[in-house]
C-alpha positions in Angstrom: 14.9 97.0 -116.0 17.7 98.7 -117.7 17.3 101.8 -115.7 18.6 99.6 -112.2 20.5 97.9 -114.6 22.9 100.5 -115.5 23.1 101.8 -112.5 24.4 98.5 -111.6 26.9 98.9 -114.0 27.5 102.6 -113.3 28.6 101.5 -109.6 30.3 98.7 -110.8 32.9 100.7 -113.3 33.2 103.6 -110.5 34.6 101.0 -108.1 36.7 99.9 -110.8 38.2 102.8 -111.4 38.6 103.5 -106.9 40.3 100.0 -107.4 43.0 101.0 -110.4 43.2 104.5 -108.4 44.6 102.9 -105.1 46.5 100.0 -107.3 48.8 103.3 -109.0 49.2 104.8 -106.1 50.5 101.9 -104.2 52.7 99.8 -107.0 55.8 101.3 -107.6 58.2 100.5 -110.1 60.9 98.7 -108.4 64.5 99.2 -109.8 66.2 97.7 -107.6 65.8 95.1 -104.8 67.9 92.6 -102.5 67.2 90.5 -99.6 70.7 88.4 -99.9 68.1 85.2 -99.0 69.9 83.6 -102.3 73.5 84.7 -101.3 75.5 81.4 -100.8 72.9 78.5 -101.5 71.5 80.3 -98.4 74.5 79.5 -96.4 75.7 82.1 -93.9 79.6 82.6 -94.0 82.0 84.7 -92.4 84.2 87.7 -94.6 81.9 86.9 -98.0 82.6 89.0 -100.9 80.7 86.7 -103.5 77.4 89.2 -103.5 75.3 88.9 -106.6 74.5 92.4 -106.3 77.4 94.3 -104.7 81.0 94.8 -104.3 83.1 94.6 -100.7 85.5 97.3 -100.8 88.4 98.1 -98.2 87.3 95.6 -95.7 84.9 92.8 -94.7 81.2 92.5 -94.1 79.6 88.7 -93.2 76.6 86.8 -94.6 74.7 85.6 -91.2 70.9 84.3 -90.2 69.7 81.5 -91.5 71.2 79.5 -88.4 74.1 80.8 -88.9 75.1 83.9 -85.8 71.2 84.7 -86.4 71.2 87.1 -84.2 67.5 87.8 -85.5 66.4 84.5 -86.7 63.0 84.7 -89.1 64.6 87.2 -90.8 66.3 84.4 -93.7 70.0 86.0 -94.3 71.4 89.1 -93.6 74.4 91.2 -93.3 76.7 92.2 -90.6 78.2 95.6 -92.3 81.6 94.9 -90.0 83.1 91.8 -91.3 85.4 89.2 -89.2 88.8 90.9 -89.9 88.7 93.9 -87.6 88.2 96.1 -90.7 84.7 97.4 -91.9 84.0 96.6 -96.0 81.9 99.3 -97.7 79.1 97.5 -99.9 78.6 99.2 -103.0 75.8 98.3 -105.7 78.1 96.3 -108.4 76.6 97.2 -110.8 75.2 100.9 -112.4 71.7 101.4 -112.0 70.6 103.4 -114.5 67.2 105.4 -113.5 65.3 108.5 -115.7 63.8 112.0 -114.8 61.4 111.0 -111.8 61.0 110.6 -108.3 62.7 107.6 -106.3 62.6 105.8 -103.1 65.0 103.9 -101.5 64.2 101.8 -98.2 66.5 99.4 -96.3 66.2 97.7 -93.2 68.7 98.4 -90.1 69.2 96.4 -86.9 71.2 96.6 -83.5 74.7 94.8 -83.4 73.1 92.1 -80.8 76.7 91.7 -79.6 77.9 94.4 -77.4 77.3 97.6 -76.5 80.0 99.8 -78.4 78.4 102.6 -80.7 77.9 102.0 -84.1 77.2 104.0 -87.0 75.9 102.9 -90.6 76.8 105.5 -93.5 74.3 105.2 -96.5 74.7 106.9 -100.0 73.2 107.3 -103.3 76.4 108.0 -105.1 75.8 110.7 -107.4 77.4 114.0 -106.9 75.7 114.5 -103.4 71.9 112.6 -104.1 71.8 111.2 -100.6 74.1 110.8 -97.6 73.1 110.2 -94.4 74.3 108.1 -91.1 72.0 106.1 -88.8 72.7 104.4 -85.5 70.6 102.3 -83.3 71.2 100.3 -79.7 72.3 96.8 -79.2 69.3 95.0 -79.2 67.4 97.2 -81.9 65.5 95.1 -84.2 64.9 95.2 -87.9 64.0 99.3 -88.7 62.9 100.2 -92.2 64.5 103.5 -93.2 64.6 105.2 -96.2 64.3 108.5 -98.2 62.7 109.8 -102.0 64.8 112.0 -104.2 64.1 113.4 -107.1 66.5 113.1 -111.0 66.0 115.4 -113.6 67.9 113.5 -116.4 68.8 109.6 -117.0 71.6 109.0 -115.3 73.5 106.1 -113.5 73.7 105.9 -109.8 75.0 103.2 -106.5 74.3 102.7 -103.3 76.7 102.7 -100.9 76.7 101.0 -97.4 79.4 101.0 -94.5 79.8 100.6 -91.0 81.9 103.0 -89.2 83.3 100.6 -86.2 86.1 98.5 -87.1 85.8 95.5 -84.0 84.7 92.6 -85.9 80.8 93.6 -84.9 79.0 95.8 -86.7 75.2 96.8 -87.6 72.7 94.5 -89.7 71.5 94.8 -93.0 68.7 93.5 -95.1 66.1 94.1 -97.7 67.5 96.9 -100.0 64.7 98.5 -102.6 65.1 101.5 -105.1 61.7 102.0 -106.5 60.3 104.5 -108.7 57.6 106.6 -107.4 54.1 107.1 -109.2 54.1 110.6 -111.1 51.6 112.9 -109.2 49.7 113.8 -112.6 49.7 110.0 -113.1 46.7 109.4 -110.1 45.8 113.6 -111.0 44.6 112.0 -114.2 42.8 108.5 -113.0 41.2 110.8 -110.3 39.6 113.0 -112.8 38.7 110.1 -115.0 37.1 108.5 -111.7 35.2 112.5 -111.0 34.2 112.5 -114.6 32.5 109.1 -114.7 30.6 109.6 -111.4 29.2 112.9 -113.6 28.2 110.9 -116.5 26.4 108.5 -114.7 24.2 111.0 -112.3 23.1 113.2 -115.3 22.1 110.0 -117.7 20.2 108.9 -114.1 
């Protein structure tokens, strides 16, 4: 009986450790995340500066969805980079995020102006000497579009994110879902999978 019976357990603690592999590969740390959902009691409104996360600088951007010019509706609220002022606010994280040596990812989600056909054009920064800078652009009718990038930081340090649209005609491209998270260490899951090897070892020579 305990021969079967430890092989039982043998399987049972390999798949265990399969499971905890997968489960540190997959879960990142996240540092930093927004959906604006909780922006305004969930209210959309027009020229909004009252973020809990960022600052509106030189401009306007608008809270919308939710009902309210839901250009995308299912999508709760989101934000139209090119406020209702004819001049496009730049949305910078309000405050510092402050992130160590490691490896980071930062994903947002993009979507068409749904208005009118004019080309727009989304800047997106990690502020920090030159971290990231990038542009992106997509048609009218372009739905919701994860993007994102991983960079690397040698030393703690304090960075932003920085978004702005580049048109300046009331319309502008959509925002939503913001995440900085901070990626597993590759001798992190090096380790579990040799732990994971090791075990597999054990168990066929005490078979």
């Amino acid at each position: 009986m305990n021969g079967p019976t430890n092989k039982f357990f043998g399987v049972k603690a390999i798949s265990a450790a399969i499971l905890l592999l997968f489960a540190t590969a997959s879960n990142a740390t996240v540092i930093f995340s927004d959906n604006f959902d909780d922006e305004n009691g969930g209210v959309g409104v027009l020229n909004y500066f009252d973020f809990d996360n960022w600052n509106v600088e030189n401009g306007t951007v608008d809270l919308i969805g939710n009902g309210y010019f839901d250009f995308l509706p299912g999508n709760g609220l989101y934000v139209d980079l090119d406020g209702s002022t004819g001049n496009a606010g730049e949305m910078v994280s309000s405050t510092p995020i402050t992130i160590g040596p490691g490896t980071y990812h930062l994903s947002f989600d993009l979507a068409g102006n749904h208005r009118n056909n004019s080309s727009e054009t989304v800047t997106v920064q990690v502020n920090l000497g030159s971290i990231f800078n990038n542009t992106y652009s997509l048609g009218r009718y372009d739905p919701f579009t994860t993007f994102g990038t991983t960079f690397s930081i040698l030393s703690e340090t304090s960075v932003s994110l920085f978004f702005a649209n580049a048109g300046g005609d009331n319309i502008g491209m959509l925002l939503d879902n913001v995440s900085l998270t901070r990626v597993p260490e590759p001798g992190t899951l090096a380790l579990l999978g040799l732990g994971l090897v090791g075990m597999g070892v054990a168990r066929r020579r005490k078979a």
